[in-house]
OpenMM code with the backbone's topology and positions (N, CA, C; nanometers):
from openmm import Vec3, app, unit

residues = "UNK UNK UNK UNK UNK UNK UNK UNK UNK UNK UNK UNK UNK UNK UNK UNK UNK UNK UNK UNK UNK UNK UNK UNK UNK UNK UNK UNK UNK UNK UNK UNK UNK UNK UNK UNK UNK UNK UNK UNK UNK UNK UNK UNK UNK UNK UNK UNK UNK UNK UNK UNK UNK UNK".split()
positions = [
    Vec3(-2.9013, 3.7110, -0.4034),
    Vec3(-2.7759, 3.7533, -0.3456),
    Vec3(-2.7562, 3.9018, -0.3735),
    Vec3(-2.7124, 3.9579, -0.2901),
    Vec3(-2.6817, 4.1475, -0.3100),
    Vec3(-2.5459, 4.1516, -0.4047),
    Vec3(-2.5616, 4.2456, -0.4955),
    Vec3(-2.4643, 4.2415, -0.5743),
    Vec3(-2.3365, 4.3199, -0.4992),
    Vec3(-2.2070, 4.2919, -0.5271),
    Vec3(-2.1107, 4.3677, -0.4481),
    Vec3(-2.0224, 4.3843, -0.5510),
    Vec3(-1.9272, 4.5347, -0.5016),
    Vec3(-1.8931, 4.5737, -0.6426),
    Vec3(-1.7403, 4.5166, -0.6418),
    Vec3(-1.7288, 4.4465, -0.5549),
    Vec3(-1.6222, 4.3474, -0.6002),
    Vec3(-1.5959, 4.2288, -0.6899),
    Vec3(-1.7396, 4.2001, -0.7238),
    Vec3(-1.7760, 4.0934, -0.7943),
    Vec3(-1.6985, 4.1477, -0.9180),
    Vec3(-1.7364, 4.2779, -1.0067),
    Vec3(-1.6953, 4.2796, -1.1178),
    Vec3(-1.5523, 4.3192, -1.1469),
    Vec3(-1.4601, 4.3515, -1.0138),
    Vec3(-1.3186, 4.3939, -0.9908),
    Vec3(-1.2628, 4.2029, -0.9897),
    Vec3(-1.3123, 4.1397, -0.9369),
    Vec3(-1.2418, 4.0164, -0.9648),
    Vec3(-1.2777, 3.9544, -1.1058),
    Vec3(-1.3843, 3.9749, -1.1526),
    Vec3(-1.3886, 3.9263, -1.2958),
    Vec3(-1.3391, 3.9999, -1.4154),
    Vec3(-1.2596, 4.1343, -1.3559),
    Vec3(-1.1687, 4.1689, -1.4817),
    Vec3(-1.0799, 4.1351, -1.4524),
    Vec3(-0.9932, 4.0622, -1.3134),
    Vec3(-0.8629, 4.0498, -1.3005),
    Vec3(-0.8545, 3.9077, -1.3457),
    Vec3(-0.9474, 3.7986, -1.3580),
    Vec3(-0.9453, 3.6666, -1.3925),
    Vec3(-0.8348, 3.6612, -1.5096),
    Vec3(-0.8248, 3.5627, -1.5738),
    Vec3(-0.7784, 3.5279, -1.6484),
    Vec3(-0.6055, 3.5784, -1.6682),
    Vec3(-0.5787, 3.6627, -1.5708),
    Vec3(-0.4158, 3.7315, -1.5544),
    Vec3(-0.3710, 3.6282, -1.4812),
    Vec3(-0.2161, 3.7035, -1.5216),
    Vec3(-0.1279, 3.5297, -1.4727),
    Vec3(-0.1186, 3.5638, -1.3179),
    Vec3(-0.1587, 3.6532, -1.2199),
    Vec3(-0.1854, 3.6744, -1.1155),
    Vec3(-0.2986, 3.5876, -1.0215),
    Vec3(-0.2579, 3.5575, -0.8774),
    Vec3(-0.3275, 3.4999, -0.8031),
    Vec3(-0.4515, 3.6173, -0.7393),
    Vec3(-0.5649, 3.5509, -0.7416),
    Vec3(-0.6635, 3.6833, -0.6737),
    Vec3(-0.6668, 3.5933, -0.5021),
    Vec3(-0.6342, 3.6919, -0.4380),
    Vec3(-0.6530, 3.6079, -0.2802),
    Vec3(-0.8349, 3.6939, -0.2088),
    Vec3(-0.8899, 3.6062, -0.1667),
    Vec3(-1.0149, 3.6658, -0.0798),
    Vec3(-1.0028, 3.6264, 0.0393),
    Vec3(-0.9920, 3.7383, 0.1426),
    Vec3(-0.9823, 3.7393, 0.2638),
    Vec3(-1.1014, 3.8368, 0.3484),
    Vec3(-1.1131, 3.7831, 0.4766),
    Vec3(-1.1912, 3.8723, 0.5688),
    Vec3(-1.2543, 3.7588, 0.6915),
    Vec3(-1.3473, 3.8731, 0.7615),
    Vec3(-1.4029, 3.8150, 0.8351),
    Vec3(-1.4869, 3.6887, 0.8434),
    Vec3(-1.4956, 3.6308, 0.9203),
    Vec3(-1.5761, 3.4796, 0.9106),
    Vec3(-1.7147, 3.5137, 0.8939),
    Vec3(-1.7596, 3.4819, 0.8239),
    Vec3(-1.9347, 3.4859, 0.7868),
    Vec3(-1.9701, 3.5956, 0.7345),
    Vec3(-1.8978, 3.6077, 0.6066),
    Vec3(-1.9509, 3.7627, 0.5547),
    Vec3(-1.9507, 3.7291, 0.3922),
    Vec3(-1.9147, 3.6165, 0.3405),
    Vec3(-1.9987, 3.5679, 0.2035),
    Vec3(-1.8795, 3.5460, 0.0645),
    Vec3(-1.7298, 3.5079, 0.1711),
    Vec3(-1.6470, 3.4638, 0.1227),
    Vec3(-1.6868, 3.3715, -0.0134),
    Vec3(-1.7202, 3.2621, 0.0551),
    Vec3(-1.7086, 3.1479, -0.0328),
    Vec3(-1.8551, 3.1591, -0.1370),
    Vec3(-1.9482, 3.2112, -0.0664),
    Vec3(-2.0753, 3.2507, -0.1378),
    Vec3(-2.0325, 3.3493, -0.2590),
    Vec3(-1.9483, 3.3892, -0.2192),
    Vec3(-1.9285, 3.5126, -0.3887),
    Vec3(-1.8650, 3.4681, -0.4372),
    Vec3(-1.7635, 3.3864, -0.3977),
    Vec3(-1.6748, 3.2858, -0.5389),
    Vec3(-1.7830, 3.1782, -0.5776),
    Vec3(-1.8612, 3.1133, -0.5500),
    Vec3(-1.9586, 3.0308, -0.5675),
    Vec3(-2.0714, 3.0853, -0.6626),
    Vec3(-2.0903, 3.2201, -0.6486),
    Vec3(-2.1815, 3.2944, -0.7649),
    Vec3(-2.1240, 3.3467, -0.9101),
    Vec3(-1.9865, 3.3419, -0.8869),
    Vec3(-1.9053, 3.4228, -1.0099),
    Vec3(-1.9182, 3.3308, -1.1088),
    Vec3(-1.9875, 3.3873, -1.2374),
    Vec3(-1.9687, 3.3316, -1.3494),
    Vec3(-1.8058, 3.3220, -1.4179),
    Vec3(-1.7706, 3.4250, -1.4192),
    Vec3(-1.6125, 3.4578, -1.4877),
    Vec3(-1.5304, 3.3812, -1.4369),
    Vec3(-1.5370, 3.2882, -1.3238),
    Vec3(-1.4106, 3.2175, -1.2124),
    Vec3(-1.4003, 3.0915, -1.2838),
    Vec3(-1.2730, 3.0725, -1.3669),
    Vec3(-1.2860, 2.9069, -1.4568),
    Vec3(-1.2355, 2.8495, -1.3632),
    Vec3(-1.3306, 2.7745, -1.3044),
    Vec3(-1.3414, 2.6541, -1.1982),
    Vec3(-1.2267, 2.5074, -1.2456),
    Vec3(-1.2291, 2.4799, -1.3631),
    Vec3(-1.1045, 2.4225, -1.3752),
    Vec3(-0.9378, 2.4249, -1.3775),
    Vec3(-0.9666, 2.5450, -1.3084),
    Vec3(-0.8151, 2.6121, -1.3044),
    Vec3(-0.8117, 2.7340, -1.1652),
    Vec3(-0.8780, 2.6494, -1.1181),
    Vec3(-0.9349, 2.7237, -0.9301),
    Vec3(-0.8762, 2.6785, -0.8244),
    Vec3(-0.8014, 2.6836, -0.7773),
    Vec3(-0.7577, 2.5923, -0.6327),
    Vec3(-0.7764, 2.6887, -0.5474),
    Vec3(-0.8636, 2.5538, -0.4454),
    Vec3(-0.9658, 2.6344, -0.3212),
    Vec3(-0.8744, 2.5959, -0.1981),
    Vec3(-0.7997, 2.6619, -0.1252),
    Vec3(-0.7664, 2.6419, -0.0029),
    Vec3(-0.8257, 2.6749, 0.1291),
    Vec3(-0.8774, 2.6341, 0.2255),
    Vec3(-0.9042, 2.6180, 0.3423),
    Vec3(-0.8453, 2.6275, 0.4916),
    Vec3(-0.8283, 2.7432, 0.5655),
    Vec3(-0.7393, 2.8001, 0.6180),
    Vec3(-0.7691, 2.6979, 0.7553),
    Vec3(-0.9049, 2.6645, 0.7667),
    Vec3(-0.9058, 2.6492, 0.9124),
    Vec3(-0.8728, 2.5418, 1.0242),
    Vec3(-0.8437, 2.5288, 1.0935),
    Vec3(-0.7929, 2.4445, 1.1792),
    Vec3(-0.7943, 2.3098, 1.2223),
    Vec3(-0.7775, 2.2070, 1.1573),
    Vec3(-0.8924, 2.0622, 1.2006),
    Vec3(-0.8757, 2.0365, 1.3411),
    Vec3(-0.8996, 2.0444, 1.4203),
    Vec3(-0.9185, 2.0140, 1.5927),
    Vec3(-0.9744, 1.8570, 1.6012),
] * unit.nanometer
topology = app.Topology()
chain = topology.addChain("A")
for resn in residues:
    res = topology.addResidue(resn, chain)
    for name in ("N", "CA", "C"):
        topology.addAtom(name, app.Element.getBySymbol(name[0]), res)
């Protein structure tokens, strides 16, 4: 995976009593970079899903 230098801007904001929101375009590695972050305590993660059920 290419490293992006957002990776290490969300793993200093972790653990603050603040929500981190990730937004953007469709297919550009959203869910793939929360999926690689070591620092993201997954037991205290709620994943929401924007898209449409049709």
């Amino acid at each position: 995976m290419i490293k992006r230098f957002l990776e290490q801007k969300i793993c200093d904001h972790t653990g603050s009593a603040k929500a981190i929101l990730l937004f953007g375009a469709r297919q550009v590695g959203k869910t793939t970079l929360l999926e690689h972050l070591n620092c993201v305590p997954y037991e205290k993660t709620l994943y929401l899903n924007g898209d449409e059920s049709v």
